[in-house]
C-alpha positions as a Markdown table, in Angstrom:
| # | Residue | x | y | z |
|---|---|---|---|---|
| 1 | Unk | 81.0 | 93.5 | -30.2 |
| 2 | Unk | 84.0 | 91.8 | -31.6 |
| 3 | Unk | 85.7 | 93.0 | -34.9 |
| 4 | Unk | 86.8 | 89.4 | -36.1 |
| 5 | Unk | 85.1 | 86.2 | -36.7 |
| 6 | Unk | 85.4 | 83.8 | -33.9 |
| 7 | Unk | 87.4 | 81.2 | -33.7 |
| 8 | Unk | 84.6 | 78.6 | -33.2 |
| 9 | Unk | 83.1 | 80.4 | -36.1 |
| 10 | Unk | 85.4 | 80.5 | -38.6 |
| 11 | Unk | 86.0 | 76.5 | -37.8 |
| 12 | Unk | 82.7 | 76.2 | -38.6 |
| 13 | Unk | 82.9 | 78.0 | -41.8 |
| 14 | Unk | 85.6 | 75.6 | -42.4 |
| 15 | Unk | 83.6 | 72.7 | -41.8 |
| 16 | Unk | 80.7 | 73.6 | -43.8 |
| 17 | Unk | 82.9 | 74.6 | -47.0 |
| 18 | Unk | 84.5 | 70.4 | -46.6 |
| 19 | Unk | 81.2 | 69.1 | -46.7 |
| 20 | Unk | 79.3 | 71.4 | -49.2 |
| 21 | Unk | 82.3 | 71.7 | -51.5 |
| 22 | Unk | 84.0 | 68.6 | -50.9 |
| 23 | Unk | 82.3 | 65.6 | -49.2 |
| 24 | Unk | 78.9 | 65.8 | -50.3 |
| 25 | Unk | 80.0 | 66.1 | -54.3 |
| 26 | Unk | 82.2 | 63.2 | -53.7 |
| 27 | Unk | 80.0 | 60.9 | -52.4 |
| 28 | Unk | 78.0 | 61.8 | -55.5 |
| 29 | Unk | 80.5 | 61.4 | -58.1 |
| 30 | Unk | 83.1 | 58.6 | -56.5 |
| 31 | Unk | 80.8 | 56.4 | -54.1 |
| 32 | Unk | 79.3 | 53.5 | -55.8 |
| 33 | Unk | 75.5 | 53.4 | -56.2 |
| 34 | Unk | 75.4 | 50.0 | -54.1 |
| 35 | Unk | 76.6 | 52.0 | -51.6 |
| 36 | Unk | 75.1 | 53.4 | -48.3 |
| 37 | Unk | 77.1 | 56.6 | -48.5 |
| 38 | Unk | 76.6 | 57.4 | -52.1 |
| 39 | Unk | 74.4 | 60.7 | -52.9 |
| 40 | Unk | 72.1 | 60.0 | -55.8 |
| 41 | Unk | 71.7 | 62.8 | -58.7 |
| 42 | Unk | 68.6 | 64.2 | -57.0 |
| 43 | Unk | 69.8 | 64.0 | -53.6 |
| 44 | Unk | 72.2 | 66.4 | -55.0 |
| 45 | Unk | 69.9 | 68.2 | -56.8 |
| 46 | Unk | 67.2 | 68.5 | -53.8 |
| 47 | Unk | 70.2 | 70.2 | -51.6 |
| 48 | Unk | 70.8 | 72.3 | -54.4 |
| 49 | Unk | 67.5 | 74.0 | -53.8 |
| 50 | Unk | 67.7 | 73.8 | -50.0 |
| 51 | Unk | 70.9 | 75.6 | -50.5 |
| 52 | Unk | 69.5 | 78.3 | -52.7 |
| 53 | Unk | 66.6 | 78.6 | -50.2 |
| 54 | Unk | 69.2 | 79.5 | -47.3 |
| 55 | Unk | 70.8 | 82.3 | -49.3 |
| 56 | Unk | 67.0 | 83.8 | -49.4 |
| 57 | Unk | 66.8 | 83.3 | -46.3 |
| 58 | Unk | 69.6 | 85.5 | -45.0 |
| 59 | Unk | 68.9 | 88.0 | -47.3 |
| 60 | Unk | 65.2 | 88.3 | -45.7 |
| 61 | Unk | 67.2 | 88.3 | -42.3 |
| 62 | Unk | 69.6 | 91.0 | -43.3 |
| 63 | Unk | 66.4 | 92.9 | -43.4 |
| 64 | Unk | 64.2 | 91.6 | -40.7 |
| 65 | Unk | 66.9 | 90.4 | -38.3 |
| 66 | Unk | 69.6 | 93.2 | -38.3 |
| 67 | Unk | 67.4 | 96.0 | -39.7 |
| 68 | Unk | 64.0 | 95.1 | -38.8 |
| 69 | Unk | 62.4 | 95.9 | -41.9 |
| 70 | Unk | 59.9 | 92.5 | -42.2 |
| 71 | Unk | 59.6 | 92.5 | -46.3 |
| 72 | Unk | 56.8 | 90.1 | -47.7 |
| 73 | Unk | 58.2 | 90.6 | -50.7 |
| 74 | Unk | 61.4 | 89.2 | -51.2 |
| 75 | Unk | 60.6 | 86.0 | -53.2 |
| 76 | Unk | 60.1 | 88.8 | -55.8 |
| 77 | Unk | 63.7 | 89.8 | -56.2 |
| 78 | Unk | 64.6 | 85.7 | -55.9 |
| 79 | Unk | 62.2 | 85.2 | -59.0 |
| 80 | Unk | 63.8 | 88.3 | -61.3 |
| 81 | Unk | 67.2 | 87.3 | -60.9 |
| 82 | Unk | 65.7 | 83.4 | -62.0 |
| 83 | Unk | 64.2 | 85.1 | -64.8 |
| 84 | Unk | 67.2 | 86.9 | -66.3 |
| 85 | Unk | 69.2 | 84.2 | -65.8 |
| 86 | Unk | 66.4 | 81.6 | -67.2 |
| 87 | Unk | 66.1 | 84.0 | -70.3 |
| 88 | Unk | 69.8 | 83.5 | -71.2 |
| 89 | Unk | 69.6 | 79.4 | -70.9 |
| 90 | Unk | 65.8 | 79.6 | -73.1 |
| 91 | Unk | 67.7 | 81.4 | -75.9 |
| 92 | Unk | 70.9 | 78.5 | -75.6 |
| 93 | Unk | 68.1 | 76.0 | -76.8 |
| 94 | Unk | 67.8 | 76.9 | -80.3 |
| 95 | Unk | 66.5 | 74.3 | -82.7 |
| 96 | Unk | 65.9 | 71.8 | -80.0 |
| 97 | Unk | 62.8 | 73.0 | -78.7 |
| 98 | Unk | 59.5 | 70.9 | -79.3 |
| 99 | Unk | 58.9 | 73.6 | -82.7 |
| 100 | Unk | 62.7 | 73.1 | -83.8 |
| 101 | Unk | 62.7 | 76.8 | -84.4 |
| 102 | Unk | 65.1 | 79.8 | -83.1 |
| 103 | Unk | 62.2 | 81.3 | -81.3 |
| 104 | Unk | 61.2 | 80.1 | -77.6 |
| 105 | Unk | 58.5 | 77.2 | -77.7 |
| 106 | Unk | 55.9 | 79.4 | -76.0 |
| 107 | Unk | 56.8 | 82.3 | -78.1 |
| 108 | Unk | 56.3 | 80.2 | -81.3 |
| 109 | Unk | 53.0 | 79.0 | -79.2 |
| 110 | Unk | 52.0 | 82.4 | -78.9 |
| 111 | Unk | 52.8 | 83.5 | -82.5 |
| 112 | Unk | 55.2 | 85.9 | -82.2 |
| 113 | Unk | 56.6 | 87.0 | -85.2 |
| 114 | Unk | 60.6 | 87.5 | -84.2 |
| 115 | Unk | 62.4 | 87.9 | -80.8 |
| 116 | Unk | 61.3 | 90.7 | -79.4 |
| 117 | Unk | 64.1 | 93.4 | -78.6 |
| 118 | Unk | 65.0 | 93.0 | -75.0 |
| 119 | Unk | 65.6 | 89.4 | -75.2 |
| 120 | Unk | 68.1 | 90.0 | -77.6 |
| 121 | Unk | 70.9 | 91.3 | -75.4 |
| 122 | Unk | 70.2 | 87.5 | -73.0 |
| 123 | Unk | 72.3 | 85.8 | -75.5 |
| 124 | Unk | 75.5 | 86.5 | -73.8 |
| 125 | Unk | 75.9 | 84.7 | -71.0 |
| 126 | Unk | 77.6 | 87.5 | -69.2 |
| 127 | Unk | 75.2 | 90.4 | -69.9 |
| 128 | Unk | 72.5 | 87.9 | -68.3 |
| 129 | Unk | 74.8 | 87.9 | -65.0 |
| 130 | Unk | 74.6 | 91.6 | -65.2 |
| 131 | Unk | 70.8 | 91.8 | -65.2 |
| 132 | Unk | 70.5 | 89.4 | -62.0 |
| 133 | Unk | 72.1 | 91.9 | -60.0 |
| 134 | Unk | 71.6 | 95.2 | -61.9 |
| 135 | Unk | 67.7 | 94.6 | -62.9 |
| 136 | Unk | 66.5 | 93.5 | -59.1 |
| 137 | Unk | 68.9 | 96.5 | -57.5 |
| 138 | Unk | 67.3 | 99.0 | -59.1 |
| 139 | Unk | 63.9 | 98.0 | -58.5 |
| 140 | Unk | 64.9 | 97.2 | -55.0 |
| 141 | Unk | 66.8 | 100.6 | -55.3 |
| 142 | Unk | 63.1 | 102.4 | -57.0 |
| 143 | Unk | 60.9 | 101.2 | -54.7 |
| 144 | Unk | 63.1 | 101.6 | -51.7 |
| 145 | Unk | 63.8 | 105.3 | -52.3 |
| 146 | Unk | 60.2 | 106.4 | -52.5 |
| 147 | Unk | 59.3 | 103.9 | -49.8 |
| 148 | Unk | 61.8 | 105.3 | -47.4 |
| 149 | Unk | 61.6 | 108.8 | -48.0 |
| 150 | Unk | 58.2 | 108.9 | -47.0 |
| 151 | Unk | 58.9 | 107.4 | -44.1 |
| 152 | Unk | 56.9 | 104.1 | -44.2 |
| 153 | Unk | 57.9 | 101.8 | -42.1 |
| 154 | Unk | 56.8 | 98.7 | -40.0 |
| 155 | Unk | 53.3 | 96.8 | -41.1 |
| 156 | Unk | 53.2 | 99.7 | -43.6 |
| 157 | Unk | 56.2 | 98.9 | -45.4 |
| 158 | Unk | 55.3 | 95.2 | -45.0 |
| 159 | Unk | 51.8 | 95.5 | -46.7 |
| 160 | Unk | 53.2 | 97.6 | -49.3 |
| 161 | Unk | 56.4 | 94.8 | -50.5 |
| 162 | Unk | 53.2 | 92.3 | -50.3 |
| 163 | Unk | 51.4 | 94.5 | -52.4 |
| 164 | Unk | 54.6 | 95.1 | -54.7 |
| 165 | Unk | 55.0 | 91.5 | -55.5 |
| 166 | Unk | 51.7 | 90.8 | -56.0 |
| 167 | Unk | 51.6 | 93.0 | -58.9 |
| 168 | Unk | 54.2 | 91.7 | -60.5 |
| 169 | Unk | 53.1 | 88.2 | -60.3 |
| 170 | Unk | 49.8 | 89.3 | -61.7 |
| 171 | Unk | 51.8 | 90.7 | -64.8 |
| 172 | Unk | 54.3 | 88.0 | -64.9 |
| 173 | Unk | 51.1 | 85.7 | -65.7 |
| 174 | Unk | 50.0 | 87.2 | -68.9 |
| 175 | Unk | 51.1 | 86.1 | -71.8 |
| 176 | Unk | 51.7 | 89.2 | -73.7 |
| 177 | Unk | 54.4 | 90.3 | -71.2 |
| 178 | Unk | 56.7 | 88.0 | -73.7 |
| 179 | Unk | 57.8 | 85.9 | -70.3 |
| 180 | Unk | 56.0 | 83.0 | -70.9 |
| 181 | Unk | 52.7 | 83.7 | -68.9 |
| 182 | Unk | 51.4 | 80.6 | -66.7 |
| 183 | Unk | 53.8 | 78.2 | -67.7 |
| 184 | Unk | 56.9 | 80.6 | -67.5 |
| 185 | Unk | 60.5 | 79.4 | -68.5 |
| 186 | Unk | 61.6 | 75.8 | -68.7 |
| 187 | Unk | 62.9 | 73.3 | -71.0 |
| 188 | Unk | 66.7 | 74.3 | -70.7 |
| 189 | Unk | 69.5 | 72.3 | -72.3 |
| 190 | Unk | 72.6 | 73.9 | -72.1 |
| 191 | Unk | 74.7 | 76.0 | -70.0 |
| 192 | Unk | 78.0 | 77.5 | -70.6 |
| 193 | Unk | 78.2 | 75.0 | -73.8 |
| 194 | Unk | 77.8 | 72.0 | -71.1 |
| 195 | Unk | 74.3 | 69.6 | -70.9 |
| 196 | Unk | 72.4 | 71.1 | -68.1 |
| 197 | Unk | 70.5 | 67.8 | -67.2 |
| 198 | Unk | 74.2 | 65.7 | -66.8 |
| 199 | Unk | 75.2 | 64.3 | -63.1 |
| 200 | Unk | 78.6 | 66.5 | -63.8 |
| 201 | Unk | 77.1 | 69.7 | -64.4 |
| 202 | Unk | 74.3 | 69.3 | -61.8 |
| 203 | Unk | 77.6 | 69.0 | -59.5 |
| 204 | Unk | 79.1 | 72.2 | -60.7 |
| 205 | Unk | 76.3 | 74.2 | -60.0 |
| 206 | Unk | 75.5 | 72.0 | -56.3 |
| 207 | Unk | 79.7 | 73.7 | -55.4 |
| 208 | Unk | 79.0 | 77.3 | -57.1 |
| 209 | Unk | 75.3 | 77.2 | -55.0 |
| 210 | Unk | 77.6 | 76.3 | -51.9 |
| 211 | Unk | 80.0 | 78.7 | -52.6 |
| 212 | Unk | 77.5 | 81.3 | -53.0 |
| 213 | Unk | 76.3 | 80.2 | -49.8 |
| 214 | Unk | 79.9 | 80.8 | -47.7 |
| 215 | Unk | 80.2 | 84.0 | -49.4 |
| 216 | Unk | 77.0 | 85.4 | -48.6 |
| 217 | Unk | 77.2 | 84.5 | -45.0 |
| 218 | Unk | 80.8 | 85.8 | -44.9 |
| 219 | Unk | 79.7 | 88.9 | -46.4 |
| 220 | Unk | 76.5 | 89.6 | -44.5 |
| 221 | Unk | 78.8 | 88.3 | -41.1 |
| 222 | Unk | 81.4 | 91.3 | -42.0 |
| 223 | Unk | 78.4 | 93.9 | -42.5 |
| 224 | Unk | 77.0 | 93.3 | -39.3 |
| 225 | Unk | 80.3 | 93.4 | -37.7 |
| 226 | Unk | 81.1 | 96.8 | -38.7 |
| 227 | Unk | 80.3 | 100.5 | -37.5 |
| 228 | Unk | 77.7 | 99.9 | -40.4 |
| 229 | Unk | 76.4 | 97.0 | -38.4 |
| 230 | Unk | 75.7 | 98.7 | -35.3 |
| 231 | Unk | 73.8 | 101.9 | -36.8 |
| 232 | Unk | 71.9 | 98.9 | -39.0 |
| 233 | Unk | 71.4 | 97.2 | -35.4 |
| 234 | Unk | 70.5 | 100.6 | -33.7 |
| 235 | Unk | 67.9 | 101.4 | -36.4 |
| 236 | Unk | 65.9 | 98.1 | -35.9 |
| 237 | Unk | 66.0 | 98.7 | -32.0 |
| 238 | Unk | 65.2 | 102.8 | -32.0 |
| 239 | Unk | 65.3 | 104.3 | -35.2 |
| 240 | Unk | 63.9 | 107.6 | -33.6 |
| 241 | Unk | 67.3 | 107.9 | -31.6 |
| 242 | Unk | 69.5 | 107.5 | -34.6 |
| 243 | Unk | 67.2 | 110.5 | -36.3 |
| 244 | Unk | 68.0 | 112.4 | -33.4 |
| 245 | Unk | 71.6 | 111.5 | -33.9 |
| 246 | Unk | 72.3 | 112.9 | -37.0 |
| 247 | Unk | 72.0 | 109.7 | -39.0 |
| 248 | Unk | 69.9 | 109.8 | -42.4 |
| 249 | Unk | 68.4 | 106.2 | -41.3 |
| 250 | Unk | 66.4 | 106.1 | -44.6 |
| 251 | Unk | 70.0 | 105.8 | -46.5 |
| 252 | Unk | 70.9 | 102.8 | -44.3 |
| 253 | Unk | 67.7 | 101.2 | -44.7 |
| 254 | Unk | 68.1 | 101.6 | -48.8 |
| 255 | Unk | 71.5 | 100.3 | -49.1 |
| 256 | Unk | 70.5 | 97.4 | -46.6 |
| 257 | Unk | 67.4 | 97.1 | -49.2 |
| 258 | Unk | 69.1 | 96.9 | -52.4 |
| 259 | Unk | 71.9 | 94.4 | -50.8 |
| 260 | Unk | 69.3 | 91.8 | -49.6 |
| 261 | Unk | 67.6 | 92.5 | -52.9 |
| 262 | Unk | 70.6 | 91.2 | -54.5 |
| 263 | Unk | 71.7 | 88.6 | -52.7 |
| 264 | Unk | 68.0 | 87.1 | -53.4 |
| 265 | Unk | 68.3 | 87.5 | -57.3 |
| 266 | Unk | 71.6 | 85.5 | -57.1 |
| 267 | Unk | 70.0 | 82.9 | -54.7 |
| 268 | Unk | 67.7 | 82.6 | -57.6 |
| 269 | Unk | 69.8 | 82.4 | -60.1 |
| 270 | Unk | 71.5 | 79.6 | -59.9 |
| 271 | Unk | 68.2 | 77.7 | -58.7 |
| 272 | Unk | 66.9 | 78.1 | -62.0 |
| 273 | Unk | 69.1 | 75.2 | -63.6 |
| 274 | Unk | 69.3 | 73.3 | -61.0 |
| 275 | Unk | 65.1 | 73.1 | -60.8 |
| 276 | Unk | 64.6 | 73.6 | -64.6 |
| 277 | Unk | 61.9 | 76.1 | -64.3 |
| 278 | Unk | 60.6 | 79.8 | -63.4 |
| 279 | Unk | 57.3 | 80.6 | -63.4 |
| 280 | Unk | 55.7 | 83.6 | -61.4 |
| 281 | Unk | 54.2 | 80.9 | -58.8 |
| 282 | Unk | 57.8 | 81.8 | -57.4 |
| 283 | Unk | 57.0 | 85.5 | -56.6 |
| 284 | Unk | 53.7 | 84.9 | -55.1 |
| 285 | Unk | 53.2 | 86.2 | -51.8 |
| 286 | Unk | 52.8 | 83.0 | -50.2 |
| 287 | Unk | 56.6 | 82.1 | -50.5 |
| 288 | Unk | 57.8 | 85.3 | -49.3 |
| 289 | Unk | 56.0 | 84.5 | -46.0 |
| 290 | Unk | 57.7 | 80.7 | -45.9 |
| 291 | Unk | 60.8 | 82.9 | -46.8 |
| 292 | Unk | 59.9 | 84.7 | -43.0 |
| 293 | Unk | 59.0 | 81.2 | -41.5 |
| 294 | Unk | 62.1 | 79.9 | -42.3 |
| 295 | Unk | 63.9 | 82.9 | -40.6 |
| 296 | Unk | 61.5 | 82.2 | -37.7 |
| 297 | Unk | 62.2 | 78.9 | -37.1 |
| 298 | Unk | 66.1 | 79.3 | -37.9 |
| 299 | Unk | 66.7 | 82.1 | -35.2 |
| 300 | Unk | 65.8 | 85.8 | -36.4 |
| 301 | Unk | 69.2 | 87.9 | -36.6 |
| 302 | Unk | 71.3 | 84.8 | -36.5 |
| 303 | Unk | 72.4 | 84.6 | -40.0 |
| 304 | Unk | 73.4 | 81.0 | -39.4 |
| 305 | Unk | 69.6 | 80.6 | -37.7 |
| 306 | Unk | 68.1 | 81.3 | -41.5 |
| 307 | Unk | 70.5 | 78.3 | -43.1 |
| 308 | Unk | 69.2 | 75.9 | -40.1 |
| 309 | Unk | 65.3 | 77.0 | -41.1 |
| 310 | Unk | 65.6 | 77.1 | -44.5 |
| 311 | Unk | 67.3 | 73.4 | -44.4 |
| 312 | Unk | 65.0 | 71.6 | -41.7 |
| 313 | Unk | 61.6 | 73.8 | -42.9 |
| 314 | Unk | 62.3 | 72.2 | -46.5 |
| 315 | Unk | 63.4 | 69.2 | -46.0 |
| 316 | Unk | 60.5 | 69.0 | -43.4 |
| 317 | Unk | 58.0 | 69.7 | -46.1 |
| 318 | Unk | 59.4 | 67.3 | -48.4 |
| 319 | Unk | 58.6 | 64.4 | -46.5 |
| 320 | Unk | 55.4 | 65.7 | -44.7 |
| 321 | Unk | 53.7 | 66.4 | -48.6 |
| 322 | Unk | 54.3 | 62.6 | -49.4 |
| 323 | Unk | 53.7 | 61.4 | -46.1 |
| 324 | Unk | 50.5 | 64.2 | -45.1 |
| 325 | Unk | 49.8 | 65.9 | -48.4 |
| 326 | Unk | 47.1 | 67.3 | -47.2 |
| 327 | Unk | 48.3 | 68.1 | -43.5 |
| 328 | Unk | 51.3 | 70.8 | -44.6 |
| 329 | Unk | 50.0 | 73.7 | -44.2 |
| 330 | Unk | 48.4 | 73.3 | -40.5 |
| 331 | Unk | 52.0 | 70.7 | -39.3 |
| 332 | Unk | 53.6 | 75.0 | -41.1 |
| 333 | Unk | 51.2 | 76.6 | -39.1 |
| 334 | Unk | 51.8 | 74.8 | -35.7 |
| 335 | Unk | 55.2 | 74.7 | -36.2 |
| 336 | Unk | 55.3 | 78.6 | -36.4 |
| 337 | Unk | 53.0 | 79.2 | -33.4 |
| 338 | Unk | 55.3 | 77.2 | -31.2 |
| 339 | Unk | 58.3 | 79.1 | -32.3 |
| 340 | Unk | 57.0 | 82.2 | -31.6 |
| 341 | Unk | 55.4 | 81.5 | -28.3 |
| 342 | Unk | 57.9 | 79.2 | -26.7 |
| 343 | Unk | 61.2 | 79.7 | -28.6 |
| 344 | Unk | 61.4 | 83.1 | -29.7 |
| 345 | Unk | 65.2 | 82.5 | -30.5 |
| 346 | Unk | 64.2 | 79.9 | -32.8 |
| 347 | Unk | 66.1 | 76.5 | -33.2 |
| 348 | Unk | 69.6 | 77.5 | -33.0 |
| 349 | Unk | 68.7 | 79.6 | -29.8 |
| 350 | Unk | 66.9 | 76.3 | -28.4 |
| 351 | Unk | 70.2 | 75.0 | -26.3 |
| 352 | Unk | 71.0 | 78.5 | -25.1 |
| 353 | Unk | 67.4 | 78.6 | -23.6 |
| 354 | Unk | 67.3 | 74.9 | -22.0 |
| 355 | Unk | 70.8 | 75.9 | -20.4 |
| 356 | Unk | 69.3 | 78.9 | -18.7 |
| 357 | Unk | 66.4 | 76.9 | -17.8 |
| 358 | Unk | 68.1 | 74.6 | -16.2 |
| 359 | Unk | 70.7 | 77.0 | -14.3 |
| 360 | Unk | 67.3 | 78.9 | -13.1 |
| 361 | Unk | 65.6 | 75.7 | -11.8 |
| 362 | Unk | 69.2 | 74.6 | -10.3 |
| 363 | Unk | 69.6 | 78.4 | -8.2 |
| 364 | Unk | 66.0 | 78.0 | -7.6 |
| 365 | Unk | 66.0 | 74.7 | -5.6 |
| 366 | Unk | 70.0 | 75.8 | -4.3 |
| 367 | Unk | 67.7 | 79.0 | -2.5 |
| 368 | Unk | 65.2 | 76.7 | -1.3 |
| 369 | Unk | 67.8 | 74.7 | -0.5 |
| 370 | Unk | 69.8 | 77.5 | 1.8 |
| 371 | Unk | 66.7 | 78.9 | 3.1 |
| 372 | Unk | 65.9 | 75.3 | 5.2 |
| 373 | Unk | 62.4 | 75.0 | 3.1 |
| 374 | Unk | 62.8 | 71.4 | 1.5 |
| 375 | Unk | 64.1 | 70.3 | 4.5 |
| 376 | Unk | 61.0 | 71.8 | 6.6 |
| 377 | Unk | 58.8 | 70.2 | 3.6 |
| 378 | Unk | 59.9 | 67.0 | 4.4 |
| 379 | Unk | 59.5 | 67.2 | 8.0 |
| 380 | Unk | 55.9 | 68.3 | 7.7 |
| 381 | Unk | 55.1 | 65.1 | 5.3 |
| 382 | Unk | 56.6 | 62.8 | 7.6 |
| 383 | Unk | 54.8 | 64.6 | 10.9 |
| 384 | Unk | 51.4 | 64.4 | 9.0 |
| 385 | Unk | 52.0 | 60.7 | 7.7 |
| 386 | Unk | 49.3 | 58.5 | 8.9 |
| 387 | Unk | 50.2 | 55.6 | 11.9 |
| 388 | Unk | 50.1 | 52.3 | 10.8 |
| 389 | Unk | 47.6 | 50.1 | 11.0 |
| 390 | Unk | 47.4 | 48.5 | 14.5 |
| 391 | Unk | 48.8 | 51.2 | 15.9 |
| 392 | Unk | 45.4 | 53.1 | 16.7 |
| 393 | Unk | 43.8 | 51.7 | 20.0 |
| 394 | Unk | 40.4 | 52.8 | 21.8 |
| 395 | Unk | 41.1 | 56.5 | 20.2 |
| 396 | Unk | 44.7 | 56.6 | 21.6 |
| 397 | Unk | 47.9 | 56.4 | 19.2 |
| 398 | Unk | 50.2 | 53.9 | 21.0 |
């Protein structure tokens, strides 16, 4: 395994940062509206959230792909770091809620009397920055320890991050937890002193989502490129064998844990302002598994498979719910079962695959070839080819 990023790679980082970063906010900001090329405000938006989506997505394969820890939870971790950051931008909308009152509209709704105490600290902007990585590590950080030192693993641990986000969700809906209940967070108007809902600040947060992006993928590409990397690698594959090596695999799995967890809560983050609403329909368990489709479809322990899934999965599903609305779920469905039967390397492994399909069939007809058996095939059709017509007289063949 190579210690330093490819050069094809690294040219493709380079191309990706020019069009996230550069191209694609241009033709948003500078390209007339009359224009073929121009990017409307929620074209920019809508890639926003695919782009938020990717980041999940490799944190789920920093687990699954590299580790092979499948977590049905992750969407969890992506909704807590939404929720500290969404807490922050309620609290910046003061008087200009629908009750023109200090207090939240739901909490005013609700009839609470003041703010309650841990909100308070949300009204710095950087203490809210704090809690999307510090409040999802250390439940990631909680539950992994006890997890992992018990040695669950496999469908176990699976059922039991399904399990784990379920019963948040469940206590995210009520409305005495003070997070909104149902409806959850929404409503924002101002970020960092700017208007959240303006085409400029939409385009601020489209670049820091894409830099976010390139960092995480730069990041996650250095792990797995390190000595850390291969014992990560040699725990998915045989984590008996690194036991018997003298590695603690439970405190590779953690960190590995807590890192995803992380990278999820910023993913969610800054998809909060660019959707302009959290509500605990995120962390149901049903979008941690599109979470593992995406990764699926993408190329499982790609890292650059996850960003192709998440993209073409979403993008996918926002034409097929206008076009099929009711069709989704089974055009989800079929899509996954023909992944995993016939392209277990998912769409970035798809050329790889046709290439060695097509040097197999090649070799094969080369041996046939060699070993005289065409040529013999096509002697014996034109031996046992009927005579023509006419050519048949009183039984004999003239």
């Amino acid at each position: 395994m190579q210690n330093s990023f490819r050069k094809a790679e690294l040219w493709g980082i380079g191309i990706g940062a020019i069009l996230i970063l550069g191209i694609l906010p241009a033709l948003n900001a500078f390209v007339p509206e009359t224009s073929v090329f121009h990017l409307s405000d929620f074209t920019i938006n809508l890639y926003g959230k695919y782009i938020c989506y990717a980041v999940l997505a490799m944190s789920v394969d920093l687990l699954w792909g590299y580790t092979g820890l499948l977590s049905l939870g992750q969407c969890l971790f992506f909704a807590l770091g939404g929720y500290a950051f969404g807490m922050h931008l309620m609290l910046l909308i003061g008087k200009l809620g629908q009750y023109h009152s200090d207090l939240p509209d739901f909490m005013v709704f609700l009839g609470y009397p003041a703010l309650p105490l841990h909100w308070v600290p949300f009204r710095s902007f950087w203490f809210a920055v704090a809690a999307v990585v510090l409040v999802p590590g250390l439940v990631a950080l909680v539950f992994g320890f006890l997890a992992f030192r018990s040695r669950i693993r496999g469908v176990y641990f699976s059922i039991l991050t399904q399990a784990l986000t379920y019963g948040a969700c469940l206590m995210f809906f009520r409305n005495d937890f003070t997070f909104g209940g149902n409806n959850g967070l929404t409503d924002f108007k101002f970020i960092l002193g700017y208007d959240i809902r303006s085409a400029a600040t939409q385009r601020c947060l489209f670049i820091a989502t894409g830099i976010l992006l390139i960092l995480t993928y730069v990041f996650c590409r250095w792990l797995t490129m390190t000595r850390f990397g291969k014992i990560q690698r040699a725990v998915r594959d045989s984590e008996n064998r690194v036991l018997f090596s003298g590695y603690a695999a439970a405190n590779f799995k953690l960190f590995v844990f807590v890192v995803s967890a992380i990278i999820a809560s910023l993913a969610g983050a800054l998809y909060v302002p660019q959707v302009g609403i959290i509500n605990p329909s995120e962390m149901a368990p049903d979008k941690s598994l599109e979470a593992v489709v995406w990764v699926a479809v993408g190329g499982r322990g790609t890292l650059i498979g996850p960003i192709v899934g998440a993209i073409v999965v979403n993008a996918l599903k926002s034409w097929a719910t206008r076009a099929f609305p009711d069709l989704w779920l089974i055009i989800l469905g079929a899509m996954f079962a023909i992944i995993v039967l016939f392209m277990p390397k998912g769409l970035v492994g798809l050329p790889k695959q046709l290439i060695s399909l097509f040097k197999r069939g090649f070799a094969y007809m080369r041996k046939r070839s060699a070993r005289g058996e065409i040529g013999s095939e096509l002697s014996l059709k034109e031996s046992s080819t009927p005579p023509p017509p006419g050519a048949i007289r009183t039984g004999r063949v003239e």
